[in-house]
C-alpha positions as CSV (number, residue, x, y, z in Angstrom):
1,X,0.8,41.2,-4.8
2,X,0.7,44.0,-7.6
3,X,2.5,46.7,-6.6
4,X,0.1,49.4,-5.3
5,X,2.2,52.0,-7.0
6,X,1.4,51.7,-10.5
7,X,-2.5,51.9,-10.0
8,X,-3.9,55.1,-11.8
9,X,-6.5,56.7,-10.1
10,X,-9.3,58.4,-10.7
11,X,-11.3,60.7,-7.9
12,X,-14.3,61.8,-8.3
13,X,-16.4,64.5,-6.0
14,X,-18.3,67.5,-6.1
15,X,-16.9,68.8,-3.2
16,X,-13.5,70.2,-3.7
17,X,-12.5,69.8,0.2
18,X,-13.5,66.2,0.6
19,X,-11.9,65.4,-3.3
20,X,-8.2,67.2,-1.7
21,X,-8.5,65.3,1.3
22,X,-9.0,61.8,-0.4
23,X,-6.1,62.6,-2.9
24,X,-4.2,63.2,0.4
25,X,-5.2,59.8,2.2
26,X,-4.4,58.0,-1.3
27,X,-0.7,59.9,-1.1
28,X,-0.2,59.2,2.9
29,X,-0.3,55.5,1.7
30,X,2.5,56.0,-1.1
31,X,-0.2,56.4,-4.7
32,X,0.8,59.1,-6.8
33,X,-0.9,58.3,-10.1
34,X,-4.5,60.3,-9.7
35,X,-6.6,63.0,-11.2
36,X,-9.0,64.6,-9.8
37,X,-12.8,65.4,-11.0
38,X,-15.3,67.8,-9.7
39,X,-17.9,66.3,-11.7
40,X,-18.7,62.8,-13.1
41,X,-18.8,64.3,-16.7
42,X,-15.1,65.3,-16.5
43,X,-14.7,61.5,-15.5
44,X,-16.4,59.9,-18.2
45,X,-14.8,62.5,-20.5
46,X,-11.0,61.4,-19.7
47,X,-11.8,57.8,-19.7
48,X,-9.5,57.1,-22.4
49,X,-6.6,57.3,-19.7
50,X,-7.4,54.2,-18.6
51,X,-8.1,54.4,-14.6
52,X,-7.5,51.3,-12.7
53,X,-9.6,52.2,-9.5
54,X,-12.0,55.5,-9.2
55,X,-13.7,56.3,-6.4
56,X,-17.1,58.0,-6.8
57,X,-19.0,60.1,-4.9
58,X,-22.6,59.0,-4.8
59,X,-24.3,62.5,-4.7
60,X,-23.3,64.8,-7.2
61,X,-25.1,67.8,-8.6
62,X,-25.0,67.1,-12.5
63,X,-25.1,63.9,-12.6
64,X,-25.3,61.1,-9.8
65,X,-23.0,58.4,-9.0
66,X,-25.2,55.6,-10.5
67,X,-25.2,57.1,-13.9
68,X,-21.6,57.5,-14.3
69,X,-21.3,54.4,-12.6
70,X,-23.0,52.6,-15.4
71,X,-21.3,54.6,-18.1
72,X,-18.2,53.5,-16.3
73,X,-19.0,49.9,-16.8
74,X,-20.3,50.6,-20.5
75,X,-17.0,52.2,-21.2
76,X,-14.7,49.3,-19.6
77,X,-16.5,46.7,-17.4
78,X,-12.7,45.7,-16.1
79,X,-12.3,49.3,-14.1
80,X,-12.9,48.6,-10.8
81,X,-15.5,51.7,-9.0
82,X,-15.3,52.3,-5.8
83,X,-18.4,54.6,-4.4
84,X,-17.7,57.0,-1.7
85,X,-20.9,58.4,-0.2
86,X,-22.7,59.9,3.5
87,X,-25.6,57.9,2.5
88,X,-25.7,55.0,5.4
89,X,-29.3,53.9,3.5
90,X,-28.3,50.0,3.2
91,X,-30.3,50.1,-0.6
92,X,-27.9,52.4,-2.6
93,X,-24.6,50.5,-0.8
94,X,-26.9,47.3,-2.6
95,X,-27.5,49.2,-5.5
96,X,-24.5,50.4,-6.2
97,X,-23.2,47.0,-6.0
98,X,-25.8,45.7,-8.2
99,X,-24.7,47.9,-10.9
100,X,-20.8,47.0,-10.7
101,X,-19.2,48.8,-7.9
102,X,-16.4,46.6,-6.4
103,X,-17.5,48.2,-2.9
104,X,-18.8,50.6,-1.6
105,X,-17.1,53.0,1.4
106,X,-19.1,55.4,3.7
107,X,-17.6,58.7,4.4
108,X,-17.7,58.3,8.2
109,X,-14.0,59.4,9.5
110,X,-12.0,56.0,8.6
111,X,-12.1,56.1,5.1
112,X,-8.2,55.8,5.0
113,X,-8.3,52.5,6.6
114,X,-11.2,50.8,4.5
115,X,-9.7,52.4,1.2
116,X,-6.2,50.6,1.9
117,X,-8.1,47.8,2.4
118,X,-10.2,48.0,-0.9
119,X,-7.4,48.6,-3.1
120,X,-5.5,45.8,-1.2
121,X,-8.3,43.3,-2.0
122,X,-8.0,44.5,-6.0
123,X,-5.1,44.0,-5.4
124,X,-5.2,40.4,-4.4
125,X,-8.5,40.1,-7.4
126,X,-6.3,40.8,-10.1
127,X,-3.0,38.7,-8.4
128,X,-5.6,35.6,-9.1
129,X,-6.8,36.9,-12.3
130,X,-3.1,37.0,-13.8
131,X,-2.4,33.8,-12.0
132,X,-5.8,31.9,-13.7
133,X,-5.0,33.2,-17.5
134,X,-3.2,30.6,-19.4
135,X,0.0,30.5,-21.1
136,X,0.5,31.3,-24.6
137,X,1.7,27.6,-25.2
138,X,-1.2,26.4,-23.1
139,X,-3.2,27.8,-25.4
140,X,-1.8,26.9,-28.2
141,X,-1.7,23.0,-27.9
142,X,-4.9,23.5,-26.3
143,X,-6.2,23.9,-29.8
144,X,-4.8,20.5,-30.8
């Protein structure tokens, strides 16, 4: 599996004590590359350090999730976006799917658990990818 280590991370929440408090789940399972945003225009603004994963809080004051969930995907449609919202309403988990969130995690007191267990599935996701890309020399005589 790809070593969980050398994911960057991006977090992303309005609320300072929830943002500290993810940062500190994301440490207690060994991930040290993260920054931290208060707002979803600070993400979109540093998006040229490349994030792996970013989770993103669905209600934000400037601007909501979905927006900078789409500029996300505009940017780089290969960064994978993980929301983090209170809403239990089954249409934004859908809708945030819909437009390009690997998953979609409710803030509900075992966020820990389910955020190992998204980052282990991206994990396993780009595993197959690497695995599925041809060789250089595969795709070289493959022109022939």
């Amino acid at each position: 599996m790809t070593d969980k280590k050398n994911f960057n991370f991006f977090l992303v929440d309005d609320d300072p004590f929830y943002l500290n408090l993810l940062e500190q789940m994301l440490r207690n399972q060994g991930h040290d590359q993260m920054h931290l945003f208060e707002s979803g225009v600070d993400c979109l603004n540093a998006l040229n350090q490349k994030p792996d994963i970013i989770f993103l809080d669905h209600n934000m004051d400037t601007i909501n999730g979905y927006e900078v969930l789409k500029k996300i995907k505009r940017f780089d449609p290969d960064i994978f976006v993980v929301m983090v919202s209170g809403q239990e309403d089954l249409k934004t988990a859908v809708d945030s799917l819909k437009h390009g969130a690997f998953d979609y995690i409710l803030k509900s007191g075992d966020e820990g658990q389910k955020i190992s267990e998204v980052i282990e599935k991206i994990g396993q996701v780009l595993d197959i990818q690497e695995r599925s890309k041809p060789s250089l020399l595969k795709s070289i005589f493959s022109l022939f």
